[in-house]
C-alpha positions, 0 to 999 in steps of 0.5 A, a space after each residue: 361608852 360605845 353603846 350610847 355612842 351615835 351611828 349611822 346606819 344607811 340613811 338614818 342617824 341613830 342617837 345610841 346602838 341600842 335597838 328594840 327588835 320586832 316581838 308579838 305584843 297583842 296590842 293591836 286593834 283588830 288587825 291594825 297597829 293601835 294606840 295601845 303599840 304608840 303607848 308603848 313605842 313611845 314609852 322605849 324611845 322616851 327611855 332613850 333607845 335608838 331603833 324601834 322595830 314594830 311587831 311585824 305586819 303579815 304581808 298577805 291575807 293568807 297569813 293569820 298568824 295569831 288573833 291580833 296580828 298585825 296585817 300590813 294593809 291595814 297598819 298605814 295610819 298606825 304606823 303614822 301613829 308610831 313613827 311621829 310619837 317615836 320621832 317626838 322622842 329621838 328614835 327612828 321607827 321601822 316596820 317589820 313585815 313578813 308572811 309565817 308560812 307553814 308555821 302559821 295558823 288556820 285557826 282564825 283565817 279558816 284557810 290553808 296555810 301556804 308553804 314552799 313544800 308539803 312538809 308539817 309544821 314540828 309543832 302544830 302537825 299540820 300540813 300546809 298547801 304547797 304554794 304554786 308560783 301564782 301564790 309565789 308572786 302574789 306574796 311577794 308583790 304583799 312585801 313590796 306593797 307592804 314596803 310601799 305602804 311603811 315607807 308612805 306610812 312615814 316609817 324610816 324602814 322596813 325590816 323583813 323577818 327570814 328568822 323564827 316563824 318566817 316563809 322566808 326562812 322556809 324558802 331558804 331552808 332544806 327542811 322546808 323547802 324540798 321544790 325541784 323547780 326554780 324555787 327550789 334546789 336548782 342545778 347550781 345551788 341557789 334556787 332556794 335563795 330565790 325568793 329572799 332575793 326576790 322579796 329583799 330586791 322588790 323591798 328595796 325597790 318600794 323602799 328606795 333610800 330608806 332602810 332595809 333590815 333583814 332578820 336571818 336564821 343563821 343556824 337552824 340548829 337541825 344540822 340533817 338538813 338546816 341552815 348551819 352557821 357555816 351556811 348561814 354565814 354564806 345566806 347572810 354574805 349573798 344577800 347583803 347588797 339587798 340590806 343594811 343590816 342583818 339581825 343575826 339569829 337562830 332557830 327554825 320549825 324544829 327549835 322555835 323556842 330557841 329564838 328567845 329562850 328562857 333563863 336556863 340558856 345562857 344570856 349572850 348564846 348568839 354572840 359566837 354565831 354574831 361573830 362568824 357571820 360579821 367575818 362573812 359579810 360587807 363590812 359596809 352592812 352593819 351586823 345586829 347582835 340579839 339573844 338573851 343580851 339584857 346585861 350593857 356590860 355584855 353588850 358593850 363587850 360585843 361591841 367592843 370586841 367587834 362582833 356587832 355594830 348594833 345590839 338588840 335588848 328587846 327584853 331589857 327594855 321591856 323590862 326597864 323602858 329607860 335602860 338607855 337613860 340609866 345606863 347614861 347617868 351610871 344607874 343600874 336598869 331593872 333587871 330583866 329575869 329571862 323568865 318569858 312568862 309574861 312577854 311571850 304572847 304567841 301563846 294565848 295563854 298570855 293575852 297582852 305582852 307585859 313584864 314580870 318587873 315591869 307591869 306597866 309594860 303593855 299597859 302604859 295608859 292604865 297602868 302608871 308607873 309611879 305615882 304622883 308627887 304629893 302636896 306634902 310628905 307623909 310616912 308610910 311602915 310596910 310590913 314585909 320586905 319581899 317584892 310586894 313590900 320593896 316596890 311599894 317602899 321604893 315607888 312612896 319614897 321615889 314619890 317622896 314620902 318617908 317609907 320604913 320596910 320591917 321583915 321578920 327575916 334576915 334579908 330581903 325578898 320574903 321567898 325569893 331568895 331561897 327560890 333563887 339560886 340553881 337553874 333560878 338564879 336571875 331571880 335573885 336580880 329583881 331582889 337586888 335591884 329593889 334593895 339597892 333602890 330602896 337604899 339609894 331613896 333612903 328607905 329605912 329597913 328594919 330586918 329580924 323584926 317580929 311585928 304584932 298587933 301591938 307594934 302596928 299600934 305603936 307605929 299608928 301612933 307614931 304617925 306611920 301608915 302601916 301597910 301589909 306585904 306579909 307574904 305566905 306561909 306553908 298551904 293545906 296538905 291534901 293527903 295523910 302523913 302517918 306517923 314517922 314519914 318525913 315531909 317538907 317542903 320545897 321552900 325548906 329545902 330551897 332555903 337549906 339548898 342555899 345555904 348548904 348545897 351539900 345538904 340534900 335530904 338522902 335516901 329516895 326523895 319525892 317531889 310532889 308537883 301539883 301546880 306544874 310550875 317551875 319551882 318543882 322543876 328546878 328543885 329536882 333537878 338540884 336534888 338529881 344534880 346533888 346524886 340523889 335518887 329523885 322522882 317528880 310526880 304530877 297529876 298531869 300528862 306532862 310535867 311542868 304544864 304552866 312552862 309551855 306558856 314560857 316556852 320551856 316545856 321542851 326542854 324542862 322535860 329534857 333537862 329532867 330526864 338528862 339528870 336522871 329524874 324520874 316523871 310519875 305522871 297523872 298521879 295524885 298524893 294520897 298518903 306519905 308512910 315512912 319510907 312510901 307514898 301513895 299514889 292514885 292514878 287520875 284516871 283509872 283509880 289504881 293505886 300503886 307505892 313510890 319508895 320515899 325516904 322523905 316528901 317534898 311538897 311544891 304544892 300551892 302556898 297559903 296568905 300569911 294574913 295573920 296581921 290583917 285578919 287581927 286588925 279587923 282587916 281595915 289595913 292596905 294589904 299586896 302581894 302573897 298575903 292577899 293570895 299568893 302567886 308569883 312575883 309578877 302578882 306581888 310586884 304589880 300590887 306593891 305597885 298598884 298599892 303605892 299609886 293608890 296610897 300616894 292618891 288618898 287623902 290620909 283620914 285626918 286631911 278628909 273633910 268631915 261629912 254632916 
């Protein structure tokens, strides 16, 4: 398999093609790379991956990005740190630094923000100062210090970022860079391209025989102004003798979120863009492939077909620090959902980088994995079989205990799979891939199976450890249903959705979206892209408010107006007549009627604690029954739970205290 096969890339010999590309984690020390980032490197190259690129090191003062962003004059003994626990488990580790520019942040340096020109940033608005030539060099001379530093760091590398959230980009690009002078649109042409080469060329130079990566925009996707892929294909062959490899991606101030979108851009959108700018370039220059790639059949494909020498699969491996190793033994890593929700950490909304499937990532020294191997083998009943009940089973039967699943329904994965299908489709991977684990580890699972308190009896008797995934059920309704009106709920309609896509309730639908979550979202949109007459309405000022941690906020709202849905916002439900609801305006109080021939609650879910509150709450409980939230919850307590369980001495096995 060509990903697993060795390569050489300049004066390093990588064991696979398989890369694990600079991302924000949160896990620093202050402004320094800490034990937290050597927990978490380590964990990837114990798994088998070839590259590691750490977070990237602002290369001045004048860059504070976010809170815990790493700084380069302070990461030397941290990237020691990272470098020898990386090289103790076969990979090559290289240093990413770079400066944000206008895209930076005043809020934790209290100063200006420096840029090529006075232009404001898409997102935050505000102006930066135009830098003058003296913060020009001393910039640079941060990325040749910086680069000197990695290097005497023990670092193979260094990589400079000139894509997402980069003062090199903004040089490069037309939107941002508006100079007359010679760093700017100079009379031939290539003013702009004067600080890339500038900063590449002093790298290179502090570098020496040691590798130099560059990460470019190749597409800004704001074609007034920006970098075209035709242009950026030209970028990428003119600064090719500074490097030895380019990262090929896309996105500039007005599209950040499309350096790493989220499940509703297709996995792989790169590769053609990858492909033109392999054409342009030395062939002596490896050219990485990165966007949404979690799939190794996709990236065997684009290295295969030739549009890569190297594949970047930062998320996957996120998701699943072992994807190298399993991909060797022919297994199937866990999958990654595409989801962002948990590791995009920009947004302080998300404090520490970790995984929705994976939450243990992040945490690697609090968190295990799996729990130990016990002295004897001891068997477990969980009650429930979605993702709570499935990574609890598989984690106690990996340990080596006999684990039976029991569901009430017809399949596995509780909620999930009437959730996963439409615009959520990737959740239905996770699912699977618990399912097939659990199969593959012997877990009995027992599906159609009602079980009460007098079963639970039975199964103690029996010798089983019973414990609860349960689940959740329909939650409280806030507002007044007279007699006639019609209302349902989302998971009902999902459910029916799946098995009959035609099946849409008719006459106007509304959907009531009091949490601002992604399941409303999608839900009207597969009402509207059914031909229903769909109206989504929030309490809040934008719709889908929790999407803007994901980095989907943007486009929801885009998605939602293309398919002809109307967003009634800051409203609150009062009441549901047939044919009406009621509506109450947040701030005013006014209260005006929707048409509805039906209502569908997205509103929040409540525990299906029946079994637990019948047995006196003496039972082992995870997931939605305890509270429902999302899988990211369900997973990490079925995880939590399974380490606890295998730890604790079972009642017989205590010593008797006198």
């Amino acid at each position: 398999m060509r990903l697993l096969e060795p390569i050489t890339l300049g004066s390093a010999d990588l064991r696979n093609r398989l890369v694990f590309g600079p991302h924000e984690t949160n896990l620093a020390n202050a402004r320094a790379i800490g034990a937290r980032h050597v927990d978490y490197y380590r964990r990837r190259a114990a798994g088998g991956c070839a590259l590691i690129v750490t977070e990237e090191a602002s290369v001045h003062a004048s860059d504070w990005p976010y809170e815990r962003a790493p700084l380069a004059a302070e990461c030397g003994p941290g990237w020691t740190d990272v470098a020898a626990a990386c090289a103790d488990e076969g990979a090559v580790v290289v240093a990413a630094v770079g400066h944000s520019g206008l895209q930076g942040s005043s809020a934790y340096s209290q100063r200006e923000l420096w840029a090529p020109s006075l232009v404001a940033d898409a997102v935050t608005r505000e102006l930066p100062k135009e830098m003058e030539v003296e913060d020009i060099e001393q910039v640079l001379a941060g990325f040749e210090a910086a680069a000197a530093a990695a290097m005497a760091s023990g670092m193979a590398g260094v990589e400079v970022n000139a894509g997402q959230h980069s003062l090199v980009r903004q040089f490069v690009s037309g939107l941002t860079n508006l100079r007359d002078d010679e760093w700017g649109e100079a009379a031939d042409g290539t003013g702009r391209l004067r600080f890339a080469h500038e900063v590449l060329g002093r790298v290179r130079q502090a570098v020496g025989d040691g590798l130099v990566g560059l990460r470019l925009s190749c597409d800004e996707l704001a074609p007034w102004a920006g970098l075209t892929p035709d242009a950026g294909s030209g970028v990428a062959a003119s600064l090719v003798d500074h490097v030895d490899y380019i990262v090929v991606v896309r996105g500039s101030i007005f599209s950040v979120d499309a350096t790493r979108p989220e499940a509703n851009v297709e996995a792989g959108f790169n590769l053609g863009l990858v492909e033109q700018v392999r054409a342009a370039v030395d062939p002596r220059v490896a050219v990485v492939a990165q966007g949404s790639i979690i799939d190794p059949g996709q990236a065997e494909w684009a290295l295969t077909d030739g549009r890569a020498e190297l594949i970047e699969m930062t998320r996957a491996q996120i998701a699943d620090p072992d994807l190298a190793t399993r991909v060797a033994a022919g297994e199937r890593p866990r999958p990654c959902l595409l989801c962002n929700q948990r590791c995009r950490v920009r947004d302080a909304r998300n404090p520490i980088v970790t995984c929705v499937v994976n939450p243990s990532a992040g945490y690697e020294a609090t968190e295990p994995e799996a729990p130990t191997t016990p002295d004897r083998t001891r068997s477990f009943a969980v009650i429930g079989a979605g993702p709570a009940g499935l990574e609890l089973a598989r984690l106690l039967a990996e340990a080596g205990h006999e684990v039976t699943v029991l569901d009430r329904g017809d399949e596995p994965g509780g909620a999930v799979p009437g959730w996963a299908h439409g615009p959520r489709a990737p959740l239905a991977t996770i699912v699977d891939w618990l399912r097939d684990e659990c199969d593959r580890l012997g877990v009995v699972t027992e599906l159609g199976r009602e079980v009460g308190t007098a079963d639970i009896a039975a199964l103690e008797a029996a010798g089983h450890e019973v414990v609860l995934c349960t689940g959740g059920r329909a939650g409280r309704r806030d507002y007044l249903v007279a007699d006639g009106a019609t209302v349902t709920s989302a998971a009902e309609v999902l459910a029916q959705l799946r098995t009959e896509p035609e099946a849409a309730p008719d006459g106007p639908l509304v959907v009531w979206d009091p949490i601002g979550g992604p399941i409303a979202i999608s839900l009207a949109l597969m009402l509207a892209r059914a031909g229903r007459d769909v109206s989504l309405v929030t309490p809040d000022v934008v719709a889908g408010t929790q999407l803007a941690s994901t980095g989907d906020l943007a486009a929801a709202s885009t998605r939602l107006l293309a398919a002809g849905v109307e967003i009634v916002k800051r409203q609150v439900l009062r009441s549901v007549s047939p044919g009406s609801v009621e509506l109450e305006d947040r701030f005013s109080g006014g209260r005006t009627a929707l048409p509805a021939a039906v209502l569908v609650d997205a509103g929040h879910r409540l525990p299906d604690d029946h079994l637990w509150q019948a047995t006196d709450g003496r039972l082992p409980r995870a997931g939605d029954c305890v509270a429902p939230r999302t899988i990211f919850e369900a997973i990490l307590e079925g995880r939590r739970a399974a380490v606890a369980l295998a730890s604790a001495r079972p009642e017989a096995e205590r010593p008797v205290t006198v």
